[in-house]
GUKOLNU-670342 format. One record per residue: residue number from 1; residue in one letter; y, z, x of N, C-alpha, C in turn. Coordinates in Angstrom, 1 decimal, padded with zeros to 4 digits, always signed. Atoms other than C-alpha are relative to their C-alpha. Layout:
BEGIN
n  res  nyy  nzz  nxx  cayy  cazz  caxx  cyy  czz  cxx
NUM  a  Y  Z  X  Y  Z  X  Y  Z  X
...
***
This chain:
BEGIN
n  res  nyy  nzz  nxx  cayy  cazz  caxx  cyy  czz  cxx
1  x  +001.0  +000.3  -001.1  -066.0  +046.9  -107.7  -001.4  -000.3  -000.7
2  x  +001.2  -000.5  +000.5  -069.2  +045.7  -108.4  -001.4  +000.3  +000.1
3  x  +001.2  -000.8  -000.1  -072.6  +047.4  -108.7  -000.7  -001.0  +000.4
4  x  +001.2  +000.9  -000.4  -075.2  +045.7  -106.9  -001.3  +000.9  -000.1
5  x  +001.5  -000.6  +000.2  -077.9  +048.3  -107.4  -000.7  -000.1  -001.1
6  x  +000.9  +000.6  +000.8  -078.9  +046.7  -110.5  +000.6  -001.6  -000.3
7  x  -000.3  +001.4  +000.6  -078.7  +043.3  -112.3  +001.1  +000.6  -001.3
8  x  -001.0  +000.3  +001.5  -075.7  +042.6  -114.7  -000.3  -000.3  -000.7
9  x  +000.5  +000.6  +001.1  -076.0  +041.8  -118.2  +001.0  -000.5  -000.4
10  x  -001.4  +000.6  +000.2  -072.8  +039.9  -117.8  -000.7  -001.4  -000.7
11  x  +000.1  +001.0  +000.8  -072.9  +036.7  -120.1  +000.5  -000.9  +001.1
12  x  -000.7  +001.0  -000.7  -072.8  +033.4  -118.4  +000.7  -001.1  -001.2
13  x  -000.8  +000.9  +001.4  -070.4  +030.9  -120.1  -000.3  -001.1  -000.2
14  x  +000.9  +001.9  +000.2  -072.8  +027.6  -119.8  -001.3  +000.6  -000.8
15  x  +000.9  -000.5  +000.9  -075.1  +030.2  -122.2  +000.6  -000.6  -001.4
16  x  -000.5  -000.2  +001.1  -072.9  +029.6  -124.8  +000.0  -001.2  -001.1
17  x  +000.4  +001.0  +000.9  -073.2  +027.6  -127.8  +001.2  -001.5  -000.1
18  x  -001.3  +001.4  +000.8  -069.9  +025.7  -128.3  +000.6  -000.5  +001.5
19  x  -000.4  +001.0  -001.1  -069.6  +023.9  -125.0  -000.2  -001.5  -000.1
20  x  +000.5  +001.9  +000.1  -069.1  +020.1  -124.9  -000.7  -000.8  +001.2
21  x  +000.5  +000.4  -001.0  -071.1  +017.9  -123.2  +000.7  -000.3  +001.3
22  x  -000.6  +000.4  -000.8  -068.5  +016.6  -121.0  -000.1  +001.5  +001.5
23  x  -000.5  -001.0  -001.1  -067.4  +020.1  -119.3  -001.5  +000.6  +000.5
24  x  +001.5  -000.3  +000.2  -071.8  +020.7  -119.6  -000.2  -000.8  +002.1
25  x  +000.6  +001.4  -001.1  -072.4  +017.6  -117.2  +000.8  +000.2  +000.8
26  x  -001.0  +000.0  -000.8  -069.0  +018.2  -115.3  -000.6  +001.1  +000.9
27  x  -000.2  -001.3  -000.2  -070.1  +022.1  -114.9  -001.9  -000.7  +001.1
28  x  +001.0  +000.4  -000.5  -073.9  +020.6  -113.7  +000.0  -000.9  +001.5
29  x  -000.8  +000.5  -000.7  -072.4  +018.0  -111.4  +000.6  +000.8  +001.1
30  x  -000.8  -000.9  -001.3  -070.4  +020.7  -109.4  -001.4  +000.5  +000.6
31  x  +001.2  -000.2  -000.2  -073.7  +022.5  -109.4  -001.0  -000.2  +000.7
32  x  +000.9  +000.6  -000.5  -075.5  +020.1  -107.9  +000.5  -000.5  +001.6
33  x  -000.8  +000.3  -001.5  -073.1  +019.5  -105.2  -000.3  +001.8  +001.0
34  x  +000.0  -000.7  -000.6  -073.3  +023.2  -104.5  -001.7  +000.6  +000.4
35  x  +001.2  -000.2  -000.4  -077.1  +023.4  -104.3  -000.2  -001.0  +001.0
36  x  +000.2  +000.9  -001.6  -077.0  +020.5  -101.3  +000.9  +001.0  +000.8
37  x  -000.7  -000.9  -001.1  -074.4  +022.6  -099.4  -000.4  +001.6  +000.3
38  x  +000.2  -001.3  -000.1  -076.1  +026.1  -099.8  -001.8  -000.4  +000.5
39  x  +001.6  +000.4  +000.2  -079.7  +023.8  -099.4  -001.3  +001.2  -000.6
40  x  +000.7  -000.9  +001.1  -081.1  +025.5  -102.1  -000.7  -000.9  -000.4
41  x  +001.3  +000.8  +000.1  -083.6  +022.5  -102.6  -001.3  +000.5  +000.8
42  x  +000.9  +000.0  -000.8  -085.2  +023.2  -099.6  -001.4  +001.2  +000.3
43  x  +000.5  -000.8  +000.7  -087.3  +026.0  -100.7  -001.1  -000.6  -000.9
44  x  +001.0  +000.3  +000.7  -089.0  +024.5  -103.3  -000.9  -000.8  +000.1
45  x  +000.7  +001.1  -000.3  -089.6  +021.2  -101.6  -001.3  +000.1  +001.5
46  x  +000.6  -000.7  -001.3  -090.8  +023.2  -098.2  -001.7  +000.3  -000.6
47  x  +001.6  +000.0  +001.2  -093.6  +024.5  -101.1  -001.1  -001.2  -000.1
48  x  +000.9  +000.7  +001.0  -094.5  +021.5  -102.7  -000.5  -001.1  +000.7
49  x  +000.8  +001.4  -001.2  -095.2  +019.0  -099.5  -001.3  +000.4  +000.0
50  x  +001.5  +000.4  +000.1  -098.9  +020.0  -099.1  -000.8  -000.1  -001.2
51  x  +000.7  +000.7  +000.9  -099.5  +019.4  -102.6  +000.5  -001.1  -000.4
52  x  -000.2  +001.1  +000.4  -097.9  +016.5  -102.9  -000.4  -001.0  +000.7
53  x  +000.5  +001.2  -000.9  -098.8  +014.7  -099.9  -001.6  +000.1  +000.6
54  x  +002.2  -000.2  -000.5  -102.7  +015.8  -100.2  -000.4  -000.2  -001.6
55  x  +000.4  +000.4  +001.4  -103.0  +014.8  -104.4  +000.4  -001.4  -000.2
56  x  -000.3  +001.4  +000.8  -103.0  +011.3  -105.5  +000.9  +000.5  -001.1
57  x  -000.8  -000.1  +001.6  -101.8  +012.6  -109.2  +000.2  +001.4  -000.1
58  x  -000.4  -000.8  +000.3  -100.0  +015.7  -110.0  +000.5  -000.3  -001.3
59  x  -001.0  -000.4  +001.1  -098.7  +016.9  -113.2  +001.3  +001.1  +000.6
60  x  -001.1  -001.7  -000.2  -095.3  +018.9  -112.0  +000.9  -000.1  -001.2
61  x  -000.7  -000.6  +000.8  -093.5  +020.6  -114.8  +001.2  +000.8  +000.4
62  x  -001.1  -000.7  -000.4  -089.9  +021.7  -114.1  +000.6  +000.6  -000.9
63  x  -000.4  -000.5  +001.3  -089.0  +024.3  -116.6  +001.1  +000.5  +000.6
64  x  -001.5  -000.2  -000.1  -085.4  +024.9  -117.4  +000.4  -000.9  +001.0
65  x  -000.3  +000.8  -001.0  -084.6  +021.6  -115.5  +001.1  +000.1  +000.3
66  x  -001.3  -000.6  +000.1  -080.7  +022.1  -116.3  +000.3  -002.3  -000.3
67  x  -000.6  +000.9  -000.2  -079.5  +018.5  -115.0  -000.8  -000.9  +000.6
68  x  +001.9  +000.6  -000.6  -083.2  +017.3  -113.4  +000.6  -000.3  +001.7
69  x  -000.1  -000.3  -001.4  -081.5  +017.6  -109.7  -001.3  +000.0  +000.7
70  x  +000.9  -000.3  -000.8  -084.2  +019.0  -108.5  -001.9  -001.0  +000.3
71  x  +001.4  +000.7  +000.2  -087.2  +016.6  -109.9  +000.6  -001.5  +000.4
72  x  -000.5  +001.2  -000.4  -084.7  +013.7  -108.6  +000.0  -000.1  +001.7
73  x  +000.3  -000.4  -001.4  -085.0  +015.4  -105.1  -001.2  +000.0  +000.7
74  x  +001.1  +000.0  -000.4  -088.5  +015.3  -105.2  -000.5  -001.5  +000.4
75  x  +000.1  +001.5  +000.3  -088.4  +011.7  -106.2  +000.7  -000.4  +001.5
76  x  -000.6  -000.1  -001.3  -086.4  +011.3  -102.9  -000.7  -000.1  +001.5
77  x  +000.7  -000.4  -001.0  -088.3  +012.9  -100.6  -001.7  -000.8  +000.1
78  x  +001.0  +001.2  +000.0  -091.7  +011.2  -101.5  +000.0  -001.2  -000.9
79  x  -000.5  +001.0  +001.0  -090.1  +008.1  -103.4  -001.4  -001.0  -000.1
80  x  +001.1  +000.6  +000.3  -093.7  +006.4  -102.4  -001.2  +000.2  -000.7
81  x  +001.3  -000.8  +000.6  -096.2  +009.2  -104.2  +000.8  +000.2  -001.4
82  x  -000.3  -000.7  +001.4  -093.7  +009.5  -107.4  +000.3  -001.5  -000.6
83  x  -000.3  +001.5  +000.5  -094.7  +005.8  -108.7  -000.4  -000.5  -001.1
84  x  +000.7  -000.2  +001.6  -095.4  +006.8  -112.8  -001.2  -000.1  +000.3
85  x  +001.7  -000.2  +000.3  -099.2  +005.9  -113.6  -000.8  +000.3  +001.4
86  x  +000.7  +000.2  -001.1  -100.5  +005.4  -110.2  +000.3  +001.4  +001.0
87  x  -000.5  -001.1  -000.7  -098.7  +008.5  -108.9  +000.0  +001.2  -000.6
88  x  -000.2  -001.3  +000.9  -097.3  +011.7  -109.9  +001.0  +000.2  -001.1
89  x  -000.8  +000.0  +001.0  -096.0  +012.6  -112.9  +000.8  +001.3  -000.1
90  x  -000.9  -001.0  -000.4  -092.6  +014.7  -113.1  +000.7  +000.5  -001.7
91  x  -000.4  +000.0  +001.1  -091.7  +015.9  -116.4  +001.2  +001.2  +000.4
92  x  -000.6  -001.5  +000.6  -088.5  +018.7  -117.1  +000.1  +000.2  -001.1
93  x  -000.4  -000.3  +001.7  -088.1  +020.6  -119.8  +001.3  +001.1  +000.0
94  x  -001.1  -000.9  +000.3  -084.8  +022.6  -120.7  +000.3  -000.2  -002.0
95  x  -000.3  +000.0  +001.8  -083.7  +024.3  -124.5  +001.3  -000.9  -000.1
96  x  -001.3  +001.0  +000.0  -080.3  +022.4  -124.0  +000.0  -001.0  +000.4
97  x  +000.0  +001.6  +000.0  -080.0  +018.7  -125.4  +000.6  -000.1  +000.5
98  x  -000.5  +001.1  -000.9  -077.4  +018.2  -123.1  -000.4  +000.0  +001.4
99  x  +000.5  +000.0  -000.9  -079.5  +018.8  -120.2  -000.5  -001.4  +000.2
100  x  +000.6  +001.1  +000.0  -081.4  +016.0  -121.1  +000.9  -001.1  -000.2
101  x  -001.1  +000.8  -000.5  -078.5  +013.7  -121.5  +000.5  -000.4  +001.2
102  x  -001.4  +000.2  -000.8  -076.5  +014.6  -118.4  -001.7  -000.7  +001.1
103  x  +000.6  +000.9  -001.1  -080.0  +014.2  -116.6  -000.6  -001.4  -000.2
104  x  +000.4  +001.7  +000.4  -080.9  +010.9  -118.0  +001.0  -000.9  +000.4
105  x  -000.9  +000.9  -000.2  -077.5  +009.5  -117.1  -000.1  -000.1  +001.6
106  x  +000.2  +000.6  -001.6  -078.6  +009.2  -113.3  -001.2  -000.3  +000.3
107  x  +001.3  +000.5  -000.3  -080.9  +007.0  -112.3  -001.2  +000.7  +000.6
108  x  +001.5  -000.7  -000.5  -084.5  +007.9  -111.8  -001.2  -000.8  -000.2
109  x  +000.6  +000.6  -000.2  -087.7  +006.2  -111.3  -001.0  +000.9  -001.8
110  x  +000.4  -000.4  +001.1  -089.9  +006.1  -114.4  -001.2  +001.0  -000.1
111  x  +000.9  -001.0  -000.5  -092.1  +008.8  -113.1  +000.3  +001.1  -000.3
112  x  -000.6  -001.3  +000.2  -089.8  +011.3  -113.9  +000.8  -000.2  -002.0
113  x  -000.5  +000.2  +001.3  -088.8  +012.2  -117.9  +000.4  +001.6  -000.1
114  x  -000.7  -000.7  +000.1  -087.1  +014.6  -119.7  -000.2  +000.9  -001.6
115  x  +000.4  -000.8  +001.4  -087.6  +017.0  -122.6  +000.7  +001.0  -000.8
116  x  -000.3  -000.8  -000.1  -085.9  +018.9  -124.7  -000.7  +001.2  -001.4
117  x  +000.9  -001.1  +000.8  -087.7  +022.3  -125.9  -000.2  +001.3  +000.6
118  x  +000.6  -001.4  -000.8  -088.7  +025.7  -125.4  -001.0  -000.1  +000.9
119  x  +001.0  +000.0  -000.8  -091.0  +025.9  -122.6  -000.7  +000.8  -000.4
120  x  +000.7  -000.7  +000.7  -092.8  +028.5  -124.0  -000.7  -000.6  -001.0
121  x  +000.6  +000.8  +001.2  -093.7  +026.3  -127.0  -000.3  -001.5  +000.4
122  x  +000.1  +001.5  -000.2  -093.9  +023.0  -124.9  -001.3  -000.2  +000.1
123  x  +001.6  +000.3  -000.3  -097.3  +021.0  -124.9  -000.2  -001.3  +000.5
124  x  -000.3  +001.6  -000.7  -097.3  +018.2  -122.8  -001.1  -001.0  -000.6
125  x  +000.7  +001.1  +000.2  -100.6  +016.8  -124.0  -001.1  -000.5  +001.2
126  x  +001.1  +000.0  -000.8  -102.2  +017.2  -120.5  +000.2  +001.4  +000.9
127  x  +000.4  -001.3  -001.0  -103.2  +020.2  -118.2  +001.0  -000.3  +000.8
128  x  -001.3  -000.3  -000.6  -100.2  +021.2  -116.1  -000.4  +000.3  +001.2
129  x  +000.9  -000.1  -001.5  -101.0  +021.2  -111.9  +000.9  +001.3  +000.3
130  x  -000.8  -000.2  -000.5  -098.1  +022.3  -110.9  +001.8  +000.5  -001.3
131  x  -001.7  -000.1  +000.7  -094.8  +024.5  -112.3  +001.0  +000.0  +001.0
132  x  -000.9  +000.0  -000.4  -091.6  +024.6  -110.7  +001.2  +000.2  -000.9
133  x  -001.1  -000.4  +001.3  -088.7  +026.7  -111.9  +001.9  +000.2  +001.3
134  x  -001.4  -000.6  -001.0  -084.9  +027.1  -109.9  +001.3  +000.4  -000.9
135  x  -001.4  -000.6  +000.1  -081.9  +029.0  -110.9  -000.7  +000.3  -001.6
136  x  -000.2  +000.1  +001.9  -083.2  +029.7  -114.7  -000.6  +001.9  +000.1
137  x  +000.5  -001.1  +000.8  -085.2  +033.3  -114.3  +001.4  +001.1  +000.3
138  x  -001.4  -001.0  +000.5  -081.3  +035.1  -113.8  +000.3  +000.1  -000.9
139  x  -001.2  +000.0  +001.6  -080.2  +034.0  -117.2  -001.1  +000.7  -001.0
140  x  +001.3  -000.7  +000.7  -083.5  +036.0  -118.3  +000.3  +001.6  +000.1
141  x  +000.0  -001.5  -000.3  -083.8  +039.9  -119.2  -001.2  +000.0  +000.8
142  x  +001.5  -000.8  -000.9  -086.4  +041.8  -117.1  -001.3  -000.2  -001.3
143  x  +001.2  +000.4  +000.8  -089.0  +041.6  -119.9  -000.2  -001.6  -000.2
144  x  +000.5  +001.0  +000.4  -088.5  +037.9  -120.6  -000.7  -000.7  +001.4
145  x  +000.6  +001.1  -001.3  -089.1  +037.1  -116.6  -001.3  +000.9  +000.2
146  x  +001.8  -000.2  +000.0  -092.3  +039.2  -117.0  -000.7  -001.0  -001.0
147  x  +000.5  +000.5  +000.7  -093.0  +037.1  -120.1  -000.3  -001.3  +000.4
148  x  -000.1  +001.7  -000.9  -092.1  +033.7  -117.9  -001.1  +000.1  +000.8
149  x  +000.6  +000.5  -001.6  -094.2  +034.9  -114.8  -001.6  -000.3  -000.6
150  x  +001.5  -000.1  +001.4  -097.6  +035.3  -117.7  -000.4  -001.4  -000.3
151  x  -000.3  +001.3  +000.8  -096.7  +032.1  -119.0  -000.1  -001.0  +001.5
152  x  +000.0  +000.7  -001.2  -096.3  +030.1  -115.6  -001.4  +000.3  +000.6
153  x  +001.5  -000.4  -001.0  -099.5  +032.1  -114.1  -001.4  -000.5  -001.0
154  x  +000.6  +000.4  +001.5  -101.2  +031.0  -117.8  -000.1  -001.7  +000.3
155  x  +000.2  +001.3  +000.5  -100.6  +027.4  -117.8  +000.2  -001.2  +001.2
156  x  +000.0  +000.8  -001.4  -100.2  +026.1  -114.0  -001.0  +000.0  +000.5
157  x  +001.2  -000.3  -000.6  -103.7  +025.2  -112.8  -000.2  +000.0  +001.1
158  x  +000.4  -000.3  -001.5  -102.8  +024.8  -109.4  +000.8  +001.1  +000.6
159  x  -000.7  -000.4  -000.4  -099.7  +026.7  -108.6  +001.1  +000.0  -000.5
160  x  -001.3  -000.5  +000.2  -096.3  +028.3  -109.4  +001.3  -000.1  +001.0
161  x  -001.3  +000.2  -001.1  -092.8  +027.8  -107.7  +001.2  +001.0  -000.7
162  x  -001.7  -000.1  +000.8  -089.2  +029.9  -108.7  +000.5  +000.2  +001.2
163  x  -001.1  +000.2  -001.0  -086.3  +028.9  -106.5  +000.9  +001.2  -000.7
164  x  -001.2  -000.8  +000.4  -083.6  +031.5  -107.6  +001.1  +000.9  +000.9
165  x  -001.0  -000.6  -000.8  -080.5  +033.8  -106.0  -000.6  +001.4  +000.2
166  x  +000.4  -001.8  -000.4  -080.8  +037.3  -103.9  +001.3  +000.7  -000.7
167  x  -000.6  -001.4  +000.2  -078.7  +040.1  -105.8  +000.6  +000.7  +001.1
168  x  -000.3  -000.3  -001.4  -076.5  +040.5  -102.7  +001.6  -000.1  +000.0
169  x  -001.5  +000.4  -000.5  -072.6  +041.4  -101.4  +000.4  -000.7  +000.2
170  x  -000.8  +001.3  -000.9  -072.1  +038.7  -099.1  -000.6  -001.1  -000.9
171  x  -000.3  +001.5  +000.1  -073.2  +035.4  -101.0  +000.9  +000.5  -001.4
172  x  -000.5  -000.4  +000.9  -071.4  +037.5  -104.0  +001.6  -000.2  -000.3
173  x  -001.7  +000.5  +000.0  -068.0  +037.3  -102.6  +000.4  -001.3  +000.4
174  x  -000.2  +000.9  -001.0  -068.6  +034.5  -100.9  +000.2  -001.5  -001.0
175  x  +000.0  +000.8  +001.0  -069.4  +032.1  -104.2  +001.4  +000.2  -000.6
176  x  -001.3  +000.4  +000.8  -066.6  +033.8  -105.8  +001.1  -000.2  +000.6
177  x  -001.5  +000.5  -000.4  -063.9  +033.0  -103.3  -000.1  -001.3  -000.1
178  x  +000.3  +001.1  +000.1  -065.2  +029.7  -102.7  -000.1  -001.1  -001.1
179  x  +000.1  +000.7  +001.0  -065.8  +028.5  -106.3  +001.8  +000.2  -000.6
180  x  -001.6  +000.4  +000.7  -062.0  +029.6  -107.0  +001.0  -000.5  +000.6
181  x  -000.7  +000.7  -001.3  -060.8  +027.7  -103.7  +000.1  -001.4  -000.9
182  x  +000.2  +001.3  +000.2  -062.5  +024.4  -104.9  -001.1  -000.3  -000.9
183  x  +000.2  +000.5  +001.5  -063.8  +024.0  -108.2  +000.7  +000.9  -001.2
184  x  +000.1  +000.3  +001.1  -062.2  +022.9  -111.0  -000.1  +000.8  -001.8
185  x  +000.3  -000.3  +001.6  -064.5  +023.7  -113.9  -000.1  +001.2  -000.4
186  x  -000.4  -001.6  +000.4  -064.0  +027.2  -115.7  -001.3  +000.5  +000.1
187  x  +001.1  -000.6  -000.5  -068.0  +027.2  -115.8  -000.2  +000.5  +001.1
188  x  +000.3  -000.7  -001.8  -068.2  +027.6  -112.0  +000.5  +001.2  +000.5
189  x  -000.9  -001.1  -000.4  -065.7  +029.6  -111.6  -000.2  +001.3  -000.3
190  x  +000.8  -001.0  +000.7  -067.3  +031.9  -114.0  -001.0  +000.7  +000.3
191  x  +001.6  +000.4  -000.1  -070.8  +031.3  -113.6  -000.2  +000.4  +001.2
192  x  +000.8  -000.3  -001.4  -071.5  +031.4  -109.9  +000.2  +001.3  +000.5
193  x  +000.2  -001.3  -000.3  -070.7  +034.7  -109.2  -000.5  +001.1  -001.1
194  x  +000.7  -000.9  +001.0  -072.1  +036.1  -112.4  -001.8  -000.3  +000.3
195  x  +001.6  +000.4  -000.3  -075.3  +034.5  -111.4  -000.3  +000.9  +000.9
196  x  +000.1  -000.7  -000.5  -075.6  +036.1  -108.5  -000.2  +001.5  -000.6
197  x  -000.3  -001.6  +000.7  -074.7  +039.8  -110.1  -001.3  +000.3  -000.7
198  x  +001.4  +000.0  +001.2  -077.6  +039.0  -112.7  -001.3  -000.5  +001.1
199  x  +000.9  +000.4  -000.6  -079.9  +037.8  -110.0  -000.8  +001.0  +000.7
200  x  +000.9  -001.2  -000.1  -083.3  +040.0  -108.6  +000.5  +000.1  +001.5
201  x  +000.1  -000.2  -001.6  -083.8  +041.8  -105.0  -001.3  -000.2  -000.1
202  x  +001.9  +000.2  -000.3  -087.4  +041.5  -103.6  -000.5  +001.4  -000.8
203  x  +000.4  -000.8  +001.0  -087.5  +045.1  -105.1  +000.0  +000.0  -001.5
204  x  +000.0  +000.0  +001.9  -087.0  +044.1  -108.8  -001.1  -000.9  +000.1
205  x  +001.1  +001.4  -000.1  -089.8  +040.8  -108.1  -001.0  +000.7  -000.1
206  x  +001.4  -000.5  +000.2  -092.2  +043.2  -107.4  -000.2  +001.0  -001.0
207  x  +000.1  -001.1  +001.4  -091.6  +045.6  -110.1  -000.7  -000.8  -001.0
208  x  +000.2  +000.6  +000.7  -091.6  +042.9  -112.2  -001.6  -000.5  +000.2
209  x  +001.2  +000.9  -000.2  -094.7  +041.2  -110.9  -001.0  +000.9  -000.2
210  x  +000.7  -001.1  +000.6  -096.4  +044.3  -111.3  -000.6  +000.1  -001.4
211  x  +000.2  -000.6  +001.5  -095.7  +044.8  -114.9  -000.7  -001.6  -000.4
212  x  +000.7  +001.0  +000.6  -097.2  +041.3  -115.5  -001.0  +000.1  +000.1
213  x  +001.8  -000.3  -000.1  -100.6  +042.5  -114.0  -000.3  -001.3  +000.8
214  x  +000.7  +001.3  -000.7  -100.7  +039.3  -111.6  +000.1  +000.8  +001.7
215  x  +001.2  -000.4  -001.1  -102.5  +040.1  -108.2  +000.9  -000.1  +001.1
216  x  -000.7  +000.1  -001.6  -101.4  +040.0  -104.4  +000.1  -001.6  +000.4
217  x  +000.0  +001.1  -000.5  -101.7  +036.3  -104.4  +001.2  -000.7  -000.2
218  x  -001.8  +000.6  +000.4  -097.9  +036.1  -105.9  +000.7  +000.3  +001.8
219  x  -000.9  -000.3  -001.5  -095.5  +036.1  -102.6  +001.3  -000.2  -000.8
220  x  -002.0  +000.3  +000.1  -091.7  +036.7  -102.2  +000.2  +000.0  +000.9
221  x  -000.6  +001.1  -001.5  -089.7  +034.9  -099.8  +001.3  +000.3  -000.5
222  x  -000.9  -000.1  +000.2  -086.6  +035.2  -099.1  +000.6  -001.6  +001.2
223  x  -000.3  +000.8  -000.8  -084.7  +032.2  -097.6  +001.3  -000.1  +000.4
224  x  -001.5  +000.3  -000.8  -081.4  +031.3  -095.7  +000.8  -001.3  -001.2
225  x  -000.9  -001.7  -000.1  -078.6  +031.6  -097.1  -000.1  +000.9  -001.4
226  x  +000.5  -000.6  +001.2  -080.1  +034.1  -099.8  -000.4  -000.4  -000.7
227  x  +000.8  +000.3  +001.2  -082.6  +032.6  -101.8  -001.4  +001.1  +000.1
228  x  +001.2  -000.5  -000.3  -085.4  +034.7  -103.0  -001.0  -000.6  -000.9
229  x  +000.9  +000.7  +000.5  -088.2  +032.5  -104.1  -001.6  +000.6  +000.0
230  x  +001.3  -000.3  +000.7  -091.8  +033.5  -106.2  -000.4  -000.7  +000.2
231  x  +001.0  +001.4  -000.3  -094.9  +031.3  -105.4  -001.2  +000.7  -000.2
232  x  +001.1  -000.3  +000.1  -098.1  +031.9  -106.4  -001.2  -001.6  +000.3
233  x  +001.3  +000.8  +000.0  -101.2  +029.3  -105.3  -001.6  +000.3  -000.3
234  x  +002.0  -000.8  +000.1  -104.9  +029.5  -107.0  -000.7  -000.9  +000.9
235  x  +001.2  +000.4  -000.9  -106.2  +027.0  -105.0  +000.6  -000.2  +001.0
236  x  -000.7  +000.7  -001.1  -105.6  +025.7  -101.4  +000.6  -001.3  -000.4
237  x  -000.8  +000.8  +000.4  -103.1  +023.2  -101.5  -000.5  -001.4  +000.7
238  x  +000.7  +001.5  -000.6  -105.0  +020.5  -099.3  -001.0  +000.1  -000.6
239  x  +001.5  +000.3  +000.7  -108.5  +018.7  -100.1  -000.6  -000.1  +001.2
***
């Protein structure tokens, strides 16, 4: 049976070093199908409308992009404000080269690019407006997502975003019947309910956010069907 009154330190198996890109991009791919069906975009994009449709030019930084879904969604939703020089610029960054592969292999407007590096050590070369992070602070211990929230509250001049999973029974069994109904790939199969397991409640966010020493201006949200998403804004998001 398992323990939901804390986070797992179960290993996910798309951590791991000796995976090929094929089953990477395959495993990303399902991924992305199951973040439209659970609308797990909608969270982050709900955020990022009054800064995007009240800034001529943003810098957004998507750390831990994975497969760049998410900065392809954005591109989507305001396809007329994300138009390279004249618009906003969308950069992700993930430590795994085949991130940047699998997301480079679907089209994207040249506004949006791709990096691959520690975000911790990345330097884009210009002041950063805007972060945005989804599904990456689970595969983190408790110290390093205090070290992330430091680092994101450090180098975002306007504002912070993390999309991620609630630490919960029901989407717990629910991924894992579902992913072993209809997918495939051994990642998912794996993965999506170990994610979950390893994912915070609102009580671990605030613990955490505590020990970072950042203020009452951080929020947690929880959204439908179990997302719990961090947001911090320093400025108002209109002009």
């Amino acid at each position: 049976m398992q323990d939901f009154s804390q986070r797992s330190d179960e290993k996910e198996l798309m951590d791991e070093d000796d995976i090929s890109f094929e089953e990477f991009h395959d495993c990303l791919q399902g991924l992305e199908r199951i973040n439209h069906l659970t609308l797990a975009y909608r969270p982050t994009l709900q955020w990022l409308r009054p800064w995007v449709e009240n800034h001529k030019r943003l810098f957004v930084l998507d750390a831990a992009s994975g497969g760049g879904d998410m900065l392809r969604q954005i591109a989507k939703k305001w396809p007329a404000r994300i138009t390279g020089k004249a618009g906003h610029r969308l950069v992700g960054v993930d430590l795994n080269p085949w991130s940047k592969k699998s997301a480079e292999s679907w089209a994207h407007p040249p506004a949006i690019s791709y990096e691959t590096a520690n975000v911790f050590a990345f330097e884009p070369g210009q002041p950063i407006d805007i972060i945005i992070s989804s599904l990456f602070t689970h595969h983190l211990t408790d110290r390093q997502i205090v070290d992330f929230l430091c680092w994101m509250d450090s180098r975002a001049g306007k504002g912070w975003f993390i999309n991620d999973l609630h630490r919960h029974p029901i989407p717990y069994y629910f991924i894992k019947g579902a992913t072993a109904l209809f997918s495939r790939n051994r990642l998912i199969r794996n993965d999506a309910a170990v994610s979950v397991a390893r994912a915070l409640t609102v009580k671990d966010w605030r613990r955490l956010i505590n020990e970072a020493g950042l203020d009452g201006d951080v929020r947690v949200q929880w959204f439908f069907p179990f997302r719990l998403c961090v947001s911090c804004n320093k400025e108002v998001p209109t002009r």
